[in-house]
Residue, then its C-alpha position, 0 to 999 in steps of 0.5 A: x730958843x724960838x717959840x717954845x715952852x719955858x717948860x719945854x727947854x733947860x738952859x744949864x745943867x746941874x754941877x752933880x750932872x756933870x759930874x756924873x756924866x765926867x764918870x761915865x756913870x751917866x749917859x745923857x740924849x735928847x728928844x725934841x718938842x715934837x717928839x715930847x708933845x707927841x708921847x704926851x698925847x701917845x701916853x694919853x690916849x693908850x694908857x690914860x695918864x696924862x704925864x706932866x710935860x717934864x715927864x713926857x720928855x722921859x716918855x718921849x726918850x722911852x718910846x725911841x728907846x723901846x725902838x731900838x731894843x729887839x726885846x725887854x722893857x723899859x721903865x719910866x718913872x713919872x713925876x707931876x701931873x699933866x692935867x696942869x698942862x692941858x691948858x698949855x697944850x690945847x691952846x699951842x697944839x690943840x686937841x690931837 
């Protein structure tokens, strides 16, 4: 997995995921660690929440979503708390 986070990669997914995405009932993407540290800082600074690593990879996903939409708004749910991670953060990626 190279140089990355525990944080910031998930090995498996969960049976009821799975499940879902078998159904139809789910749609699952991904985004990279740049593009999660990125909405991490982008979050920070515009809105002054400090998201959680797990949050900014919905952050992330929400800002290439937005992208593509012509019109309409996209709603994340935030969970955790990022000033945990500012340790983290600063010393692999310093202050941006």
């Amino acid at each position: 997995m190279g140089d990355h986070a525990a944080s910031l990669t998930y090995g498996e997914e969960g049976i009821m995921h799975t499940f879902l995405h078998d159904l139809g009932r789910v749609k699952y993407d991904v985004v990279n660690d740049d593009e999660t540290i990125d909405a991490f800082y982008t979050l920070s600074r515009l809105e002054g929440i400090i998201p959680a690593i797990e949050s900014s990879h919905a952050v992330a996903y929400g800002i290439k979503l937005a992208k593509t939409l012509g019109k309409g708004a996209v709603l994340i749910n935030l969970s955790g708390r990022g000033d945990k991670d500012m340790d983290y953060i600063i010393e692999k990626y310093g202050i941006l």
